[in-house]
VEXLO-500988 format. One record per residue: x, y, z of N, C-alpha, C in turn; residue number from 1. Coordinates in Angstrom, 1 decimal. Atoms other than C-alpha are relative to their C-alpha. Example, Ala and Ser with C-alpha at 12.3 -4.5 7.8 and 13.67 -1.06 7.14 Angstrom:
BEGIN
+--------+--------+--------+--------+--------+--------+--------+--------+--------+-----+
:   n.c1 :   n.c2 :   n.c3 :  ca.c1 :  ca.c2 :  ca.c3 :   c.c1 :   c.c2 :   c.c3 : seq :
+--------+--------+--------+--------+--------+--------+--------+--------+--------+-----+
:    0.9 :   -1.2 :    0.0 :   12.3 :   -4.5 :    7.8 :    0.9 :    1.2 :    0.0 :   1 :
:   -0.9 :   -1.1 :    0.0 :   13.7 :   -1.1 :    7.1 :   -0.8 :    1.1 :    0.8 :   2 :
+--------+--------+--------+--------+--------+--------+--------+--------+--------+-----+
! end
This chain:
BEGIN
+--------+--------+--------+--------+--------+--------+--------+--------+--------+-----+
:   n.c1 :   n.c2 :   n.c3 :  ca.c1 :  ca.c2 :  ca.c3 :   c.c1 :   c.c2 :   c.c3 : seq :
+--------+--------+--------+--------+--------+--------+--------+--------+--------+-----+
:    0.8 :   -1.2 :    0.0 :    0.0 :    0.0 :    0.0 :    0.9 :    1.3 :    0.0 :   1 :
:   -0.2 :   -1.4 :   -0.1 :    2.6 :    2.5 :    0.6 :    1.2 :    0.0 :   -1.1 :   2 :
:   -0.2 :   -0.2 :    1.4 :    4.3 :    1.7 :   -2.4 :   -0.9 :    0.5 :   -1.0 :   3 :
:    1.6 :   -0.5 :    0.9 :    1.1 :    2.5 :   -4.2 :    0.0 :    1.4 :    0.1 :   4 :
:    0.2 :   -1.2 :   -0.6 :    1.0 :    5.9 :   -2.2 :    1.0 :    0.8 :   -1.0 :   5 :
:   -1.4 :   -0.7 :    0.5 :    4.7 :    6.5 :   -3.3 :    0.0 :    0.5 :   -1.3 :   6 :
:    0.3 :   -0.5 :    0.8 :    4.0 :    6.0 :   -6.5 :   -0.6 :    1.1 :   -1.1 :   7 :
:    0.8 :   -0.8 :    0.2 :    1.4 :    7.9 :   -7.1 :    0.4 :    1.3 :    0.3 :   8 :
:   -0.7 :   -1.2 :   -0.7 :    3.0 :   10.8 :   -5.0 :    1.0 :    0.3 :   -1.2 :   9 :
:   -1.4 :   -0.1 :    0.1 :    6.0 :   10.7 :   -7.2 :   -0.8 :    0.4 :   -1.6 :  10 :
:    0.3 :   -0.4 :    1.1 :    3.8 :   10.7 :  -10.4 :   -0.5 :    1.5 :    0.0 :  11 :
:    0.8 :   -1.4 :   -0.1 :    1.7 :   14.2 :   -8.9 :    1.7 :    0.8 :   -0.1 :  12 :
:   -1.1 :   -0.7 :   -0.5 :    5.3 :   15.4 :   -8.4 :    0.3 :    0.4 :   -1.1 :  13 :
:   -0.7 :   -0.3 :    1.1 :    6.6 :   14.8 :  -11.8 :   -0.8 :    0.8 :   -1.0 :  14 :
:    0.9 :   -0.9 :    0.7 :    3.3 :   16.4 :  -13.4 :   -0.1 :    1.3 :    0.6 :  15 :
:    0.0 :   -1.1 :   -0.2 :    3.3 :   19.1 :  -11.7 :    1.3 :    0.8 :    0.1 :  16 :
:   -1.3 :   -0.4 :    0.0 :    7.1 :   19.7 :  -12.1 :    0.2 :    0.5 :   -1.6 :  17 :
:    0.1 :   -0.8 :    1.5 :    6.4 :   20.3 :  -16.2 :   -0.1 :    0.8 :    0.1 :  18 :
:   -0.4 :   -1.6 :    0.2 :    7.1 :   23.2 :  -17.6 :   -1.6 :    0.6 :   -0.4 :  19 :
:    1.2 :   -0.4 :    0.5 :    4.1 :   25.2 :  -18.5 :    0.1 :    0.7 :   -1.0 :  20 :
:   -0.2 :   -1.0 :    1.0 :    5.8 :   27.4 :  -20.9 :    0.8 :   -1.0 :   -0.9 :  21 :
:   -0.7 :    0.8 :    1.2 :    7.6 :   24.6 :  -22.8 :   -1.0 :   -1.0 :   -0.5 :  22 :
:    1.6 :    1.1 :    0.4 :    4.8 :   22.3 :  -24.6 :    0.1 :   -0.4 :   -1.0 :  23 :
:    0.3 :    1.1 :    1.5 :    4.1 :   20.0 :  -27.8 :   -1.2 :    1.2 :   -0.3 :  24 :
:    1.2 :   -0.6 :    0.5 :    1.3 :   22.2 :  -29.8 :   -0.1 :   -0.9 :   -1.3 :  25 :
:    0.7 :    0.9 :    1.2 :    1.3 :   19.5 :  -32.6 :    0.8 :   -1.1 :   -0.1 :  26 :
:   -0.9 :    1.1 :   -0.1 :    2.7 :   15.9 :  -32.5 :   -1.5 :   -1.0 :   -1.6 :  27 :
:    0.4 :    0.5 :    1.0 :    1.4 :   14.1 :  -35.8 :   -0.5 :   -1.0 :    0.3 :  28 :
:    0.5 :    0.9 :   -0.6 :   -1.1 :   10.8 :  -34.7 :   -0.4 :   -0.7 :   -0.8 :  29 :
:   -0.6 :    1.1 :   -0.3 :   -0.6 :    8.0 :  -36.0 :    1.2 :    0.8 :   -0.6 :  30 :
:   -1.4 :   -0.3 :    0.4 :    3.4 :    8.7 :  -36.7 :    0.1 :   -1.2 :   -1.5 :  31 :
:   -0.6 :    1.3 :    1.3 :    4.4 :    6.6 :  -40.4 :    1.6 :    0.1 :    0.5 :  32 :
:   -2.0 :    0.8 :    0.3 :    8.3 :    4.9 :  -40.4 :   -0.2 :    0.8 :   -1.5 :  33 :
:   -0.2 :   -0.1 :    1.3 :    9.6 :    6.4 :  -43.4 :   -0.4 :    1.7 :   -0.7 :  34 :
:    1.0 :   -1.0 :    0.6 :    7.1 :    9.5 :  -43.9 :    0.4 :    1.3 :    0.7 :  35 :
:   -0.6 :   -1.5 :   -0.8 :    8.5 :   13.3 :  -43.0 :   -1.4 :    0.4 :    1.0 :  36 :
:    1.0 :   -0.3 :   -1.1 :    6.6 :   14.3 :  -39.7 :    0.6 :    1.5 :    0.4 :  37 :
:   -0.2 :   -1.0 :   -0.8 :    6.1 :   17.9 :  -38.5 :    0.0 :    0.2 :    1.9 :  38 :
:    0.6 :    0.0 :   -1.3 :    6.2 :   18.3 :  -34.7 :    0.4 :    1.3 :    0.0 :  39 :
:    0.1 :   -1.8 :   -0.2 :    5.4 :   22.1 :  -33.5 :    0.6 :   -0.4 :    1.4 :  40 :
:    0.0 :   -0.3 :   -1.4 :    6.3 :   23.3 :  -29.7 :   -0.2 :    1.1 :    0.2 :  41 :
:    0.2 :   -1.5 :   -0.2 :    6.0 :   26.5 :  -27.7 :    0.7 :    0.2 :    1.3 :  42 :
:   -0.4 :    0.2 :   -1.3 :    8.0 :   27.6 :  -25.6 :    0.7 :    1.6 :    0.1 :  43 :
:   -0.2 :   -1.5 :   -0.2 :    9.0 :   31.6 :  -24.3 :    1.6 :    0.1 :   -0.3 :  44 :
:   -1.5 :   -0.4 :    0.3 :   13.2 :   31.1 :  -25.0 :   -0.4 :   -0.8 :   -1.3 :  45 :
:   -0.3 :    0.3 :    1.5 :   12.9 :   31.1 :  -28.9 :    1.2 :    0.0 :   -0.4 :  46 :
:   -1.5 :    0.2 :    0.8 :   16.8 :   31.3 :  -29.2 :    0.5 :   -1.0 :    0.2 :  47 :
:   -0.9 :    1.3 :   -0.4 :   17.8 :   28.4 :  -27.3 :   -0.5 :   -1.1 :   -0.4 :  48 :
:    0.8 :    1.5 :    0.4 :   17.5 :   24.9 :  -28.6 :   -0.7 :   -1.0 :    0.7 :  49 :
:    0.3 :    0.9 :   -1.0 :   15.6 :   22.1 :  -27.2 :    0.6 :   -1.1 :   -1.0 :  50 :
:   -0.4 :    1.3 :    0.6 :   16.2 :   18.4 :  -27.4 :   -1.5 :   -0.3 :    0.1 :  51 :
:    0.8 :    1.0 :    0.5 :   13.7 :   16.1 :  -28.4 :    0.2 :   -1.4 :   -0.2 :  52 :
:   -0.3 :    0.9 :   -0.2 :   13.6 :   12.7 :  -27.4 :   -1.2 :   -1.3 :    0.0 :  53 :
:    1.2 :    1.2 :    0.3 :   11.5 :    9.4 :  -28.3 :    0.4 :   -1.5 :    0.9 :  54 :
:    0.7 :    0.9 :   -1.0 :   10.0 :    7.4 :  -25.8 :   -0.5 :   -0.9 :   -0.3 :  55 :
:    1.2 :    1.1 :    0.0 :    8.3 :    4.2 :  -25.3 :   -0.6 :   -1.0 :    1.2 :  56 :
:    0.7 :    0.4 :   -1.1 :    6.5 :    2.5 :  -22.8 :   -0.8 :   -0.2 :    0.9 :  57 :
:    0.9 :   -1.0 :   -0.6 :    4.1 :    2.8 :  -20.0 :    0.1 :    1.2 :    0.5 :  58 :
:   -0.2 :   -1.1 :   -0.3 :    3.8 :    6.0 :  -18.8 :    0.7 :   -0.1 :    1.2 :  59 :
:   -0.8 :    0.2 :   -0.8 :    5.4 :    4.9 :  -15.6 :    1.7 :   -0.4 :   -0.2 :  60 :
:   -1.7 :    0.4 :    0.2 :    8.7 :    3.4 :  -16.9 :    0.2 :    0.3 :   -1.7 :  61 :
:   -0.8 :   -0.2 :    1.3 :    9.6 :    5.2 :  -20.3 :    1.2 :   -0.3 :    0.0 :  62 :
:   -1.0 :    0.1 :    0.2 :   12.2 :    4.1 :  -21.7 :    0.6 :    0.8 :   -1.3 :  63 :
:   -1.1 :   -0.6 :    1.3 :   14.6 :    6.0 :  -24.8 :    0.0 :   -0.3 :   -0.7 :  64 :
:    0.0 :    0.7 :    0.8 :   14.3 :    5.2 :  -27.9 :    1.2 :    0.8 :   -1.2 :  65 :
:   -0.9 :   -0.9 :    1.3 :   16.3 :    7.6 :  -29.7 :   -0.1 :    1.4 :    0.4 :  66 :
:    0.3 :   -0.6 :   -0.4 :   17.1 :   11.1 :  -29.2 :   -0.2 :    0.6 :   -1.7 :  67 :
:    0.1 :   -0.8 :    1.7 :   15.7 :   13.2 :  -32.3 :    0.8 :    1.0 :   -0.2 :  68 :
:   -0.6 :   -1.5 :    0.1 :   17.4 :   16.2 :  -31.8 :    0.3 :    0.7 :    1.0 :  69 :
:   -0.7 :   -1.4 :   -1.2 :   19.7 :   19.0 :  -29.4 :   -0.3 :    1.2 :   -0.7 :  70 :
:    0.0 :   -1.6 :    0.3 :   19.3 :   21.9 :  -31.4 :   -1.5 :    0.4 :   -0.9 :  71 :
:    1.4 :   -1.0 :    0.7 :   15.5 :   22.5 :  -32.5 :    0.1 :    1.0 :    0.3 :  72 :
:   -0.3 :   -1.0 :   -0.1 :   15.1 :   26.1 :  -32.7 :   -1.6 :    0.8 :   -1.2 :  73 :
:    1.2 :   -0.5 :    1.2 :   11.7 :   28.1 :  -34.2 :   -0.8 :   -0.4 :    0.3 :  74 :
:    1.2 :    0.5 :   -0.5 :    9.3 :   26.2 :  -32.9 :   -0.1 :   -1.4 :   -0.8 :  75 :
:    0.4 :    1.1 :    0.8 :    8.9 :   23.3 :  -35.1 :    1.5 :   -0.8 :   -0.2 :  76 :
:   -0.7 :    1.0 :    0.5 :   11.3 :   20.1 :  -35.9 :   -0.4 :   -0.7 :   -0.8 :  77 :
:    0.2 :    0.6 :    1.5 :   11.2 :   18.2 :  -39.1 :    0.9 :   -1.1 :    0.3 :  78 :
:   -0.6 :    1.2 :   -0.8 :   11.4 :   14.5 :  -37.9 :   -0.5 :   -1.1 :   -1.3 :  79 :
:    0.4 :    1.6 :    0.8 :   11.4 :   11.3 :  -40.5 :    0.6 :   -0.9 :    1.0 :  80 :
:   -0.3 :    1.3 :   -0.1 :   10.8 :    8.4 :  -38.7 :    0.9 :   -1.1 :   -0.1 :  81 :
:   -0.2 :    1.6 :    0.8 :   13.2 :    5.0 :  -39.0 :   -0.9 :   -0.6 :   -0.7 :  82 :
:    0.8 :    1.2 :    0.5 :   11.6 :    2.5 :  -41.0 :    0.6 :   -1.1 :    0.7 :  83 :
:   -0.4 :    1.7 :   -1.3 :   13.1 :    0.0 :  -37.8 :   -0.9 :    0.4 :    1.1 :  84 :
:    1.0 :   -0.3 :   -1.1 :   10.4 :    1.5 :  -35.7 :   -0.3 :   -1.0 :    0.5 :  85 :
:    0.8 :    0.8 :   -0.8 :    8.7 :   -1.0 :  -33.7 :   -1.6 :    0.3 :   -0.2 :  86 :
:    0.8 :   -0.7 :   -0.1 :    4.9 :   -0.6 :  -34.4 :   -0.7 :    0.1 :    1.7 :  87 :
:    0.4 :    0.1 :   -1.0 :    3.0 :    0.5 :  -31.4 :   -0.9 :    1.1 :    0.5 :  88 :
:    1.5 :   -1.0 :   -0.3 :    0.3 :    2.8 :  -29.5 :    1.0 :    0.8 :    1.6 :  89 :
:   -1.3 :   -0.4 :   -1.6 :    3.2 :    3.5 :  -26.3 :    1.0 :    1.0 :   -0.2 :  90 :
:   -0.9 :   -0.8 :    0.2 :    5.3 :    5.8 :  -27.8 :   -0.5 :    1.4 :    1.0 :  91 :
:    0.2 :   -1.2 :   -0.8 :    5.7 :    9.3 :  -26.1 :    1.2 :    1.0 :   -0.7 :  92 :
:   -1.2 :   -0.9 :    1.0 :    8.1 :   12.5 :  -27.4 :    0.1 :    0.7 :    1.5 :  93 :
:   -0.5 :   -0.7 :   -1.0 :   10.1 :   14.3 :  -24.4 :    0.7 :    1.3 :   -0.3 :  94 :
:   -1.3 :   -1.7 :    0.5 :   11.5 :   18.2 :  -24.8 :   -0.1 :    0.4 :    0.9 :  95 :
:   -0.8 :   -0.8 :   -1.8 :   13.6 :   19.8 :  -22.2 :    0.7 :    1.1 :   -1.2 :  96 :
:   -1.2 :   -1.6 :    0.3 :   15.5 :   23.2 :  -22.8 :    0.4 :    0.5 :    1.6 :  97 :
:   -0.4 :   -0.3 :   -1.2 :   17.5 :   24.2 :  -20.0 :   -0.7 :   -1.0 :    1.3 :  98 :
:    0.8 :    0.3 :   -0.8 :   15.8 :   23.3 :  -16.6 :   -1.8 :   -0.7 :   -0.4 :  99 :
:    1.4 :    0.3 :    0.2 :   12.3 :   23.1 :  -18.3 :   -0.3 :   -1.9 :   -1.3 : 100 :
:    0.3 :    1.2 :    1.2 :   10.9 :   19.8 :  -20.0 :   -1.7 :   -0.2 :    0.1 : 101 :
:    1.4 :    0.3 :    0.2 :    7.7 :   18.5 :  -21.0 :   -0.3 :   -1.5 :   -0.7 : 102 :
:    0.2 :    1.5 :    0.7 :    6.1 :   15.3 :  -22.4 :   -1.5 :    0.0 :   -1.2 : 103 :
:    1.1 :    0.3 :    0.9 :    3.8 :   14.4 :  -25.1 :   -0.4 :   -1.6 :    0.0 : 104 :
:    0.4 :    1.4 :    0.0 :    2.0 :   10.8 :  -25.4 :   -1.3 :   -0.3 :    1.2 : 105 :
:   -0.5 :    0.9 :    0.9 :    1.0 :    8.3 :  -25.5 :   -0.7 :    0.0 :   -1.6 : 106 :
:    0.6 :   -0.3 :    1.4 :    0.9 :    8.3 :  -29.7 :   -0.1 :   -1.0 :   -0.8 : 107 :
:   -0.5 :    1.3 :    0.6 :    1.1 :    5.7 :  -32.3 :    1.1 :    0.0 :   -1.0 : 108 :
:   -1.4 :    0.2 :    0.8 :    4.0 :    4.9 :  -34.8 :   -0.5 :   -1.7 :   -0.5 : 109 :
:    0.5 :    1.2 :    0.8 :    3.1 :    2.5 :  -37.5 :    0.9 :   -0.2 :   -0.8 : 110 :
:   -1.1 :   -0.1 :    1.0 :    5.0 :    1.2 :  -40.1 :   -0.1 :    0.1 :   -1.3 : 111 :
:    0.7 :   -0.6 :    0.9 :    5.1 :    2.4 :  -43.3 :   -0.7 :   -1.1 :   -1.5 : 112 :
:    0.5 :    1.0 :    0.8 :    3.9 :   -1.2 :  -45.0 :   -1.6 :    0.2 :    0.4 : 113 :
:    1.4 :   -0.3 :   -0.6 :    0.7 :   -0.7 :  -42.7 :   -0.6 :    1.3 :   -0.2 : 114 :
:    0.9 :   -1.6 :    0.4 :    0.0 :    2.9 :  -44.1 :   -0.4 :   -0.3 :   -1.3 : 115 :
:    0.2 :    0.7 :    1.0 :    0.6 :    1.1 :  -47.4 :   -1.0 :   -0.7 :   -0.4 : 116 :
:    1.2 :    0.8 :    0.5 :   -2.0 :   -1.1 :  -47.1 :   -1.5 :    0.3 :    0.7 : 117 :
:    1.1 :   -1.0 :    0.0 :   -4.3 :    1.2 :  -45.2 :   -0.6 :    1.1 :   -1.1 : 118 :
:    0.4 :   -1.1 :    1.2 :   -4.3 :    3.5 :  -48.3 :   -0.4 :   -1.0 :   -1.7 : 119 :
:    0.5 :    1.3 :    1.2 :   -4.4 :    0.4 :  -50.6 :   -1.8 :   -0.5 :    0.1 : 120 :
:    1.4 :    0.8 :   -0.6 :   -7.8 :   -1.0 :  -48.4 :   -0.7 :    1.3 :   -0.5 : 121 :
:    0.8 :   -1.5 :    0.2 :   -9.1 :    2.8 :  -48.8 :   -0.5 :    0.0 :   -1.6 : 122 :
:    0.5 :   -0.5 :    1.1 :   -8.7 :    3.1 :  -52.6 :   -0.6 :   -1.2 :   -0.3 : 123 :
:    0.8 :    1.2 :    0.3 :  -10.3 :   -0.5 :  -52.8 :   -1.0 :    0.1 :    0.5 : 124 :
:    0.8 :   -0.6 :   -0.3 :  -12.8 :    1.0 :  -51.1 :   -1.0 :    1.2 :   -0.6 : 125 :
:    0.4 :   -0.9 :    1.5 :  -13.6 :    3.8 :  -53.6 :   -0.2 :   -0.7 :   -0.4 : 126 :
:    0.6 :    0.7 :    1.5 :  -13.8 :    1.3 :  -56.2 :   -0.8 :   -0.7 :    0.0 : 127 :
:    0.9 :    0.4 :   -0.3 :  -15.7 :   -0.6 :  -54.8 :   -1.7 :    0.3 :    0.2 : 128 :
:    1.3 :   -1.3 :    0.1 :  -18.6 :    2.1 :  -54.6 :   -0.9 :   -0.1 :   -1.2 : 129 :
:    1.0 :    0.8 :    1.3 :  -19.6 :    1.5 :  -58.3 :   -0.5 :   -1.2 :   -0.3 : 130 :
:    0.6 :    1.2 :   -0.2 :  -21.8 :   -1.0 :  -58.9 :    0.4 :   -1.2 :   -0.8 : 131 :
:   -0.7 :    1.1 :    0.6 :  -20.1 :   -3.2 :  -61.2 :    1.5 :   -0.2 :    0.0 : 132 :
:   -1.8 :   -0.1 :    0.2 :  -16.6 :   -4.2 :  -60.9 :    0.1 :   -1.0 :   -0.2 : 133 :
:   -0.9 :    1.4 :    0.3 :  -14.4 :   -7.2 :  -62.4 :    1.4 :    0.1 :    0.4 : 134 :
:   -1.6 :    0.2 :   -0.6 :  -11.3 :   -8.9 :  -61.1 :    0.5 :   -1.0 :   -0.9 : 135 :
:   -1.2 :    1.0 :    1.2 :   -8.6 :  -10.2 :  -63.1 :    0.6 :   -1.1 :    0.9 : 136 :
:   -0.8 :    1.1 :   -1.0 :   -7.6 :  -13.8 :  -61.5 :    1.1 :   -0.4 :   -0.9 : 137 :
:   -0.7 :    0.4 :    0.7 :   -4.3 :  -15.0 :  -62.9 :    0.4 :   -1.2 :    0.3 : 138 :
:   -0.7 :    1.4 :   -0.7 :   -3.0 :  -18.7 :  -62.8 :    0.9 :   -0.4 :   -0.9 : 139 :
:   -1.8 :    0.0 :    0.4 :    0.3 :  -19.7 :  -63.2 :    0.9 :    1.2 :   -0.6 : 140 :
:   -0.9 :   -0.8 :    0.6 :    1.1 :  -16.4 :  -64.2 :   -0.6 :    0.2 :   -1.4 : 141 :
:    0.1 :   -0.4 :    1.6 :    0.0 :  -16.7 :  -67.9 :   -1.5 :   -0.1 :   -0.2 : 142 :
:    1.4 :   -0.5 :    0.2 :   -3.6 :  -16.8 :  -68.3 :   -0.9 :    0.9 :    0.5 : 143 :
:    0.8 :   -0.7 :   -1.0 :   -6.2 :  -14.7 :  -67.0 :   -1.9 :   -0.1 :   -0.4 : 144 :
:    1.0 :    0.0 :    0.0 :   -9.6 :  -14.6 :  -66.2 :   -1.1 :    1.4 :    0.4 : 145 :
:    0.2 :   -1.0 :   -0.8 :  -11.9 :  -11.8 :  -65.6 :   -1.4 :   -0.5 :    0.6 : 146 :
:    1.4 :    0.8 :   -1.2 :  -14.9 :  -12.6 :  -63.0 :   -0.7 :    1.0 :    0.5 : 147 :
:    0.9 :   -0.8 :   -0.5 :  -17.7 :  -10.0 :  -62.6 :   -0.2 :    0.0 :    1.5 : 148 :
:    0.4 :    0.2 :   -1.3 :  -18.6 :   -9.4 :  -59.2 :   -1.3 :    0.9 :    0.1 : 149 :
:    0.9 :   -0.7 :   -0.2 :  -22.1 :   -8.6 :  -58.2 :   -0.2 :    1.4 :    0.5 : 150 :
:   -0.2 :   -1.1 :   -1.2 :  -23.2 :   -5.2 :  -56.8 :   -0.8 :    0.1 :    1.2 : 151 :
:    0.8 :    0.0 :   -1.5 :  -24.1 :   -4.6 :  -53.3 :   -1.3 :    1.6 :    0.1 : 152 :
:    1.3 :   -0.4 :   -0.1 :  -27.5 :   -3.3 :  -52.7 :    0.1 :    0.5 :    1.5 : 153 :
:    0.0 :   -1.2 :   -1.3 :  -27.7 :   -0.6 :  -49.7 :   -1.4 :    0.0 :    0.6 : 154 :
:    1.6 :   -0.8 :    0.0 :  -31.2 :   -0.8 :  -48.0 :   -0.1 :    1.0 :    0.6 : 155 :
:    0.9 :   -1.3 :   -0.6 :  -33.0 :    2.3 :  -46.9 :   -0.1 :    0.0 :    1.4 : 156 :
:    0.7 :    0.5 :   -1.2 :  -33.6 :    0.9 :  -43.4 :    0.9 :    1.2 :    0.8 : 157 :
:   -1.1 :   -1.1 :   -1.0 :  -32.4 :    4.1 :  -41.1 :    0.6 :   -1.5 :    1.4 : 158 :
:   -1.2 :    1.1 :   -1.1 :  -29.4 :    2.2 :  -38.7 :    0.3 :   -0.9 :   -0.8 : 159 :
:   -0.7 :    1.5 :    0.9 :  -28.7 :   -0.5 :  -41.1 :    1.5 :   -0.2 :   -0.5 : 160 :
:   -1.2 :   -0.3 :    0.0 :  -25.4 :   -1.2 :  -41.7 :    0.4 :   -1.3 :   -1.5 : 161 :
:   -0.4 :    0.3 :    1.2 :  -23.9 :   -2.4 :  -45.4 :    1.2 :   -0.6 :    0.1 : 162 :
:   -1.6 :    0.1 :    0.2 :  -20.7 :   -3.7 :  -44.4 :    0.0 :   -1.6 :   -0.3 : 163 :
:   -0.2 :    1.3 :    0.3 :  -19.1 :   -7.6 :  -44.3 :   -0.3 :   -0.4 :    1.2 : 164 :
:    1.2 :    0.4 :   -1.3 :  -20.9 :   -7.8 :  -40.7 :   -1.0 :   -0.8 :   -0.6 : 165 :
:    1.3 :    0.1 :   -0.1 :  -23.9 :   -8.7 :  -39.4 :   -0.8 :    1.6 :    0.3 : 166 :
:    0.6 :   -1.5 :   -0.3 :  -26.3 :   -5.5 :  -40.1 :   -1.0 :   -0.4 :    1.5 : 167 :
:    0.5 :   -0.2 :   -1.3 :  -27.8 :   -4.6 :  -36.9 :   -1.0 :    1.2 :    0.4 : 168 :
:    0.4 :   -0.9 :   -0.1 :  -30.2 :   -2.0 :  -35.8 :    0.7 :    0.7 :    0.9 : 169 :
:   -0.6 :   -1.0 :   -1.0 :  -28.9 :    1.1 :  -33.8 :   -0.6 :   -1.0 :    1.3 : 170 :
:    0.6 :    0.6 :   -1.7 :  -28.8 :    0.1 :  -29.5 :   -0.3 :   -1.5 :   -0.4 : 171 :
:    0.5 :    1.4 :    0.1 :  -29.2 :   -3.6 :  -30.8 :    1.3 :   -0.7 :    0.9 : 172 :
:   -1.1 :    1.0 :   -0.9 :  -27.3 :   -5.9 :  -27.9 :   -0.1 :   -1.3 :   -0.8 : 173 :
:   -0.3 :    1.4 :    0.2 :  -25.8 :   -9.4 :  -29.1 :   -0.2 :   -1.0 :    1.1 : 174 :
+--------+--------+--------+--------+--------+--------+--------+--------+--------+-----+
! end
């Protein structure tokens, strides 16, 4: 129990020990591997640089992941990602200048195969919208087939749901 206390004590300590004048005003959510990321800050010594440093973990035991940068300056850092990221929802970004620091998180960091094929499912999603579409099947490589695929019929029913579920009415429990 008084571990528990301590804890807790030690976390009020360290939140209320941030800076109030140094701060994240834009951290990019989900983060891509690979993909140029703006992160903003704010902070009242515009000459002196901050560091910026990538976190991961629970919010109790971050650990380091890399330091982005000692000399931001302007307000903003222009950060590309590794593509050896780790994907994950734990990440966090740390900036100190002098005495003052601050934290941002927790954010996500994905990798840039999974944005790939998030924006692949999307535009197959558009296409899918017209009501007729054919797919080219190929076997062994040298022949091909193309194979109509029906179109999906939307009913009218307010709540109804169109997807590759089960449609359900609005507030309907399983």
């Amino acid at each position: 129990m008084f571990n528990k206390a301590l804890i807790v004590s030690g976390l009020a300590v360290l939140s209320a020990a941030q800076s109030a004048v140094l701060t994240f005003t834009h951290v990019p959510n989900p983060v891509t591997d690979g993909a140029t990321q703006a992160i903003t800050y704010s902070t009242n010594d515009t000459t002196s640089p901050v560091t910026i440093i990538l976190r991961k973990g629970l919010s109790t035991d971050l650990k380091t992941v890399s330091t982005l940068t000692t000399s931001a300056t302007g307000g903003q850092f222009i950060w590309t990602p590794s593509t050896s990221l780790a994907d994950g929802t734990d990440y966090a970004l740390e900036i100190t200048q002098g005495s003052q620091f601050n934290y941002f998180g927790p954010f996500q960091v994905q990798g840039a195969v999974a944005s790939a094929v998030s924006s692949a499912s999307s535009s197959l999603a558009t296409a899918s919208a017209s009501p007729y579409i054919s797919s080219t099947v190929s076997t062994n490589g040298t022949a091909s087939t193309t194979v109509p695929i029906a179109p999906v019929t939307v009913g009218t029913t307010s709540g109804a749901s169109a997807g590759t579920g089960t449609a359900m009415m609005r507030n309907t429990t399983m």
